[in-house]
Backbone as a chain_set.jsonl record, in Angstrom:
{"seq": "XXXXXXXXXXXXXXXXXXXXXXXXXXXXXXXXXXXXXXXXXXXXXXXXXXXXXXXXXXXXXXXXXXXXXXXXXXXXXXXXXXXXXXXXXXXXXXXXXXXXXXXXX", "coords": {"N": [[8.009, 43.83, -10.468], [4.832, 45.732, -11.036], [4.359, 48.146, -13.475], [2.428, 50.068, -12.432], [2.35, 49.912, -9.988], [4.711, 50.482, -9.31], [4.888, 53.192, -9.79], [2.886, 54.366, -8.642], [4.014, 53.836, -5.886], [6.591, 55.581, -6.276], [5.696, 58.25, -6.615], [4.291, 58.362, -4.211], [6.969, 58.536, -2.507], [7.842, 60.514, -3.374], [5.922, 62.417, -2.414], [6.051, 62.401, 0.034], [8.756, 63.748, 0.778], [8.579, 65.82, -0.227], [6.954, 66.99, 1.583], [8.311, 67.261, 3.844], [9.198, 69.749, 2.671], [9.361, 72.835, 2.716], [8.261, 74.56, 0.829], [6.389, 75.6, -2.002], [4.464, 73.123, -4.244], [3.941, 70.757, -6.63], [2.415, 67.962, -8.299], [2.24, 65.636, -11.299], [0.945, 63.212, -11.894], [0.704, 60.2, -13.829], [-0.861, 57.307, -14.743], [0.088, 54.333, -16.545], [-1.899, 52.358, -16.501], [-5.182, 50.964, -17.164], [-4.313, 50.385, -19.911], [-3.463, 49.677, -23.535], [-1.274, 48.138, -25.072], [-2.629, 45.95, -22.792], [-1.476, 44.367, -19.588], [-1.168, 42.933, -17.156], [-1.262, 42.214, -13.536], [0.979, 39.502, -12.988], [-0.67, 38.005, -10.729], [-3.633, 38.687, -11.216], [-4.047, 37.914, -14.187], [-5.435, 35.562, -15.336], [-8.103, 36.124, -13.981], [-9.956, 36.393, -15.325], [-11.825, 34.693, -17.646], [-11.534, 34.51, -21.525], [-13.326, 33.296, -22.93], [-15.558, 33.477, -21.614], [-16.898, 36.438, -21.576], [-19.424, 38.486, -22.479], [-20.315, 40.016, -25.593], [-19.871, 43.793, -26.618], [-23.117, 45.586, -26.402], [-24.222, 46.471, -29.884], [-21.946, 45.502, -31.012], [-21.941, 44.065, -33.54], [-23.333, 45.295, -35.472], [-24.725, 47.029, -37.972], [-23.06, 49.018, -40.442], [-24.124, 49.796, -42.536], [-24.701, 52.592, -43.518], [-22.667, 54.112, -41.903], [-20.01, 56.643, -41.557], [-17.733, 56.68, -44.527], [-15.136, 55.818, -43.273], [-15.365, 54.344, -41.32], [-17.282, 52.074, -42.158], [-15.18, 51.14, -43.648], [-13.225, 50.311, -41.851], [-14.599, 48.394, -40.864], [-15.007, 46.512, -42.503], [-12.748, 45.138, -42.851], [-12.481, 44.324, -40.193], [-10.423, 43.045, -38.15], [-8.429, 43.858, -38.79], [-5.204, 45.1, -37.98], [-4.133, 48.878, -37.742], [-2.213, 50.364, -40.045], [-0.801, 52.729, -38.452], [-0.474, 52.762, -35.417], [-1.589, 54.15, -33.672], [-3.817, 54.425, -34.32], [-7.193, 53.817, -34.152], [-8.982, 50.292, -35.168], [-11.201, 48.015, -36.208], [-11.737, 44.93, -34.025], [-11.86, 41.544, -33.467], [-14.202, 39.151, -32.689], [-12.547, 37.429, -30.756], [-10.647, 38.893, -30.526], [-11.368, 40.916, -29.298], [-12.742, 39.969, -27.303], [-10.14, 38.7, -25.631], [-8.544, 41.666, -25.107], [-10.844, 42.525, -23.281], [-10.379, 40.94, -21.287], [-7.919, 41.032, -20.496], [-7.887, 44.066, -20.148], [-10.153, 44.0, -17.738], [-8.694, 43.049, -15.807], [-6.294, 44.268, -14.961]], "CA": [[7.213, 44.97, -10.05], [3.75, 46.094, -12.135], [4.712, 49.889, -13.563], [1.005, 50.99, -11.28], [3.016, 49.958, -8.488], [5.783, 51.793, -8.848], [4.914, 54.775, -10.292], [2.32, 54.953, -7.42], [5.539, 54.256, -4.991], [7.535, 56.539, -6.525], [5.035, 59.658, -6.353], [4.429, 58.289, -2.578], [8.035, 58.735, -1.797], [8.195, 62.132, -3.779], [5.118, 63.492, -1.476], [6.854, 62.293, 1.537], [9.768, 64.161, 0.312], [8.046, 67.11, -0.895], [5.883, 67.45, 2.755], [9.402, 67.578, 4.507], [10.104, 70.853, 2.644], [8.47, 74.179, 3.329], [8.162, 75.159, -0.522], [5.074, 74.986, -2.925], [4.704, 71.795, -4.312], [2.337, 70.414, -7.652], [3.268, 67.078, -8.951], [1.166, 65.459, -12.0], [1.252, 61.52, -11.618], [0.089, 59.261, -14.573], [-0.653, 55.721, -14.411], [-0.451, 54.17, -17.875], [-2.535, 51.513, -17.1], [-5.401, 50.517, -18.154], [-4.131, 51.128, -21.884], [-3.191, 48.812, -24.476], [-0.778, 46.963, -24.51], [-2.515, 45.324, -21.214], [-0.475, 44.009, -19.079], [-2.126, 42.831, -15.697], [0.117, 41.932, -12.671], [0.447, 37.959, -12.964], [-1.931, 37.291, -10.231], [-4.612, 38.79, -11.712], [-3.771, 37.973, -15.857], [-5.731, 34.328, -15.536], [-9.094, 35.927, -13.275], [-11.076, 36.693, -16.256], [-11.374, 34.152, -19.292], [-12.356, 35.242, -22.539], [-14.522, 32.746, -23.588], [-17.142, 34.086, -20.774], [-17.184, 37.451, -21.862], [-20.124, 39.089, -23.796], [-19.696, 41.551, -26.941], [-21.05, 44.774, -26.393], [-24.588, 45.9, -27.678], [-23.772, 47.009, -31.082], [-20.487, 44.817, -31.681], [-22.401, 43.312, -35.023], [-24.503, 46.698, -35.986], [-25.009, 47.485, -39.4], [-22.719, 49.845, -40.289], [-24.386, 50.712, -44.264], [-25.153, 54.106, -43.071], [-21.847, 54.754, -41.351], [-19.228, 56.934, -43.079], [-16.855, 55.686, -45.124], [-14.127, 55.031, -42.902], [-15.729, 53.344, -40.263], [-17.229, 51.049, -43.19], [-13.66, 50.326, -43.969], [-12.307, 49.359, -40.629], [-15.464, 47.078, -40.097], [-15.24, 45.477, -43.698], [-11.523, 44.85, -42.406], [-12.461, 44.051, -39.432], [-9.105, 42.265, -37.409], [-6.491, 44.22, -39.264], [-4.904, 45.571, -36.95], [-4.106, 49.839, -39.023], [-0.716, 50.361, -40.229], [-0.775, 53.485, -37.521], [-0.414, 51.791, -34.537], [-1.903, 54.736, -32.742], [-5.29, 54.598, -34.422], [-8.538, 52.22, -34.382], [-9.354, 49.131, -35.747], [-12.284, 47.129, -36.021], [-11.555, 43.795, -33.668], [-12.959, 40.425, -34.092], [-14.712, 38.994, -31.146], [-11.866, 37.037, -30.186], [-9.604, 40.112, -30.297], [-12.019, 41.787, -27.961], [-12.377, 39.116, -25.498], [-8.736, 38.705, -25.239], [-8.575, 42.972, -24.809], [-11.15, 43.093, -22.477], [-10.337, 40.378, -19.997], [-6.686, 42.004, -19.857], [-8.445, 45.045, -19.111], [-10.798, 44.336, -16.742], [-7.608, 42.124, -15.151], [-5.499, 45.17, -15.172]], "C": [[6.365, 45.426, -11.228], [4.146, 47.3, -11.807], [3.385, 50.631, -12.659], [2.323, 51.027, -10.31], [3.895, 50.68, -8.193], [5.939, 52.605, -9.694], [4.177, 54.816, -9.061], [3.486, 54.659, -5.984], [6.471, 55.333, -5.36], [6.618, 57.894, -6.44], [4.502, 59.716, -4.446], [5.83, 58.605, -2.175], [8.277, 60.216, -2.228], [7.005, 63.217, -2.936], [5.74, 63.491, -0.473], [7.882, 63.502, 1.359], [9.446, 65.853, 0.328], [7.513, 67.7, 0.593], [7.055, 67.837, 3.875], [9.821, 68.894, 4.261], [8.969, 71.959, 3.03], [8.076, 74.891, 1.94], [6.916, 74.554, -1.13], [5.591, 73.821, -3.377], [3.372, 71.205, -5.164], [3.396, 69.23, -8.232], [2.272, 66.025, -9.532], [2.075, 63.586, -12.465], [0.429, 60.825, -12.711], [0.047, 57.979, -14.71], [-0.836, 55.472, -16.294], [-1.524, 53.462, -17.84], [-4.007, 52.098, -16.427], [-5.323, 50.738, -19.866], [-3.582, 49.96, -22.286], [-1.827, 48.998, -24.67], [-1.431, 46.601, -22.95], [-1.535, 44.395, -20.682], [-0.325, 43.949, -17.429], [-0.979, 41.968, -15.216], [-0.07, 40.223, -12.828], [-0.67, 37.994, -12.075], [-3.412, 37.595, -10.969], [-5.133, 38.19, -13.481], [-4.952, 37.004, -15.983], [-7.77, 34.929, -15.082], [-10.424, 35.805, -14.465], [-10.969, 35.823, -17.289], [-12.568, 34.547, -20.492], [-13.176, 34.609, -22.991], [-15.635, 33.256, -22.563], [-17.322, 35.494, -20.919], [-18.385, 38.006, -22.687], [-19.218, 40.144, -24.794], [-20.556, 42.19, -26.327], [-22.068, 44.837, -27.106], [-23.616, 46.275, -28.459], [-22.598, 46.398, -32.021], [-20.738, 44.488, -32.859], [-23.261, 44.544, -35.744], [-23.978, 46.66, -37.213], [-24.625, 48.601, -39.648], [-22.827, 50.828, -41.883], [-24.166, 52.303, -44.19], [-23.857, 54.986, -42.485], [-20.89, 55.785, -42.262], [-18.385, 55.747, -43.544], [-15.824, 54.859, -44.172], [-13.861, 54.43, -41.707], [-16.094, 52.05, -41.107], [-16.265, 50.438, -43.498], [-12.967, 49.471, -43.053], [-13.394, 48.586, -40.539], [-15.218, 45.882, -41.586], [-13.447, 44.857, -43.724], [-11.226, 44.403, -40.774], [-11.541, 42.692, -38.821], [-7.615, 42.68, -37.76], [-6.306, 45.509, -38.835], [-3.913, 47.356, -38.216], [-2.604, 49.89, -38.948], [0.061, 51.445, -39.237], [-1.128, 52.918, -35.987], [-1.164, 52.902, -33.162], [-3.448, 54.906, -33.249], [-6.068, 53.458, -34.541], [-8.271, 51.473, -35.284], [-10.514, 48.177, -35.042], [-11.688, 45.518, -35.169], [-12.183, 42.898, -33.825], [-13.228, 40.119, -32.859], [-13.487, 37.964, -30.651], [-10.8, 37.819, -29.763], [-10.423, 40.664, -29.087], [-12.367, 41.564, -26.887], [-11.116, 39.248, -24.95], [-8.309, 40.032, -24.265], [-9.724, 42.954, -23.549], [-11.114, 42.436, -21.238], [-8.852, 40.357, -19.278], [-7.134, 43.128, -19.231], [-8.747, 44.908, -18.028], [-9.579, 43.718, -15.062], [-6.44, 43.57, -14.315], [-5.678, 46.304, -13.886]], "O": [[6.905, 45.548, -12.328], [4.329, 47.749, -10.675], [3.53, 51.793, -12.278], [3.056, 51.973, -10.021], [4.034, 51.388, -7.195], [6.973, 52.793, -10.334], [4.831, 55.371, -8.178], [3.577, 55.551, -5.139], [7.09, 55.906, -4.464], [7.349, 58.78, -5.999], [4.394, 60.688, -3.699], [5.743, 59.144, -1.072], [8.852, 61.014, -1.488], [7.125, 64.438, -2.839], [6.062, 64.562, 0.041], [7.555, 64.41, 2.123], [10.066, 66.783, 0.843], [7.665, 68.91, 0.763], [6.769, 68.66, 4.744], [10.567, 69.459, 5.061], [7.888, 71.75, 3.58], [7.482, 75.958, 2.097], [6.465, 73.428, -0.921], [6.726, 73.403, -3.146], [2.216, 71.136, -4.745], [4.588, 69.334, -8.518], [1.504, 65.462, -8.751], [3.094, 63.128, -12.982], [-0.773, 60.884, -12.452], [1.15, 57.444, -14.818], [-1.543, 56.103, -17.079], [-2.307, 53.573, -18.784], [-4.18, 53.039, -15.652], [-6.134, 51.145, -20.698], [-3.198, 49.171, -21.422], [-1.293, 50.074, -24.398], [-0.78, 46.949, -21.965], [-0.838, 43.702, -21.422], [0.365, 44.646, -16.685], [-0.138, 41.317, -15.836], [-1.198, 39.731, -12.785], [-1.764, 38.018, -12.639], [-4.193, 36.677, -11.217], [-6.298, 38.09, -13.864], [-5.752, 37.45, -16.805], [-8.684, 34.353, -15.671], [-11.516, 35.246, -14.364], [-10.001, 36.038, -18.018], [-13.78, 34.764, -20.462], [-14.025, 35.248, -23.613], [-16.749, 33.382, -23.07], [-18.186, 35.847, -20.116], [-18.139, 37.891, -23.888], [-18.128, 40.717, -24.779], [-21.557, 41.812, -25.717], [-22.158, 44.338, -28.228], [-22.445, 46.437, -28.115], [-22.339, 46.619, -33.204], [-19.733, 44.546, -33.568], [-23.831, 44.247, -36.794], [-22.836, 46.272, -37.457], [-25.383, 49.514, -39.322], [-22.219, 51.814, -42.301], [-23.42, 52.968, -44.908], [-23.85, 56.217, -42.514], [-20.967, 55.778, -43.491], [-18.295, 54.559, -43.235], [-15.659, 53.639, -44.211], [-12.812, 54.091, -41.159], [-15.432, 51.028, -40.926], [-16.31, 49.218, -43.661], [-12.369, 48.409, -43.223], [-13.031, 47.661, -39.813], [-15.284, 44.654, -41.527], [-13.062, 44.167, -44.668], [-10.127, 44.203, -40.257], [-11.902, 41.528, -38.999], [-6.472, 42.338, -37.455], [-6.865, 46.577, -39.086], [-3.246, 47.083, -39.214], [-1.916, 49.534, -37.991], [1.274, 51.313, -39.073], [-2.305, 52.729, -35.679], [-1.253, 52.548, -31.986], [-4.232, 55.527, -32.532], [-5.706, 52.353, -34.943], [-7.47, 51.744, -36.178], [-10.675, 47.777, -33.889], [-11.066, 44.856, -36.0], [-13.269, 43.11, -34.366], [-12.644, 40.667, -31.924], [-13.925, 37.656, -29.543], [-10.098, 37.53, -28.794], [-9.92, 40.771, -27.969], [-12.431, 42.236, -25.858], [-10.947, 39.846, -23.888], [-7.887, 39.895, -23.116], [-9.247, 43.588, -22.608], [-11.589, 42.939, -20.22], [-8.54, 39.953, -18.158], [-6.933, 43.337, -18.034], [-8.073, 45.403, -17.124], [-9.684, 43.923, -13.852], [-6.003, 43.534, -13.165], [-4.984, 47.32, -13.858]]}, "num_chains": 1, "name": "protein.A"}
């Protein structure tokens, strides 16, 4: 079972549930996905391959002008930050990979 699926089953069985009673009723449903770690249901994992992907405009931009610590993640661009919750510059094979889980997802 892909976690969409059943989180969106499980907030379907809790409305059902909820519509049976006669009491207010607010219930705040989050899907994780699309987020990183992707993690697309098998059938879909294969639809997209990364070698046919473009980069976005800008993926190669000239970043002299940027601040510093965008300069840093691009002049490091593929290392992945020791904060696993903040950016990093990807390489175009990192970003194919990432975006044909996404769009899979």
């Amino acid at each position: 079972m892909h976690p969409t699926s059943y989180i969106g089953e499980k907030a379907v069985e809790r409305v059902r549930a909820a519509a049976r009673d006669d009491e207010p009723f607010f219930m705040f449903v989050s899907f994780p996905d699309p987020h990183h770690p992707f993690a697309p249901p098998r059938e879909y994992a294969r639809r997209y391959d990364p070698k046919n992907l473009t980069l976005p405009v800008g993926f190669d931009q000239d970043h002299a002008r940027s601040p510093e610590h965008i300069r840093r993640m691009h002049q490091q661009r593929g290392t992945p930050n020791s904060d696993p919750t903040m950016t990093f510059a990807v390489t175009e094979d990192q970003y194919r990979a990432a975006a044909a889980a996404q769009y899979a997802d």
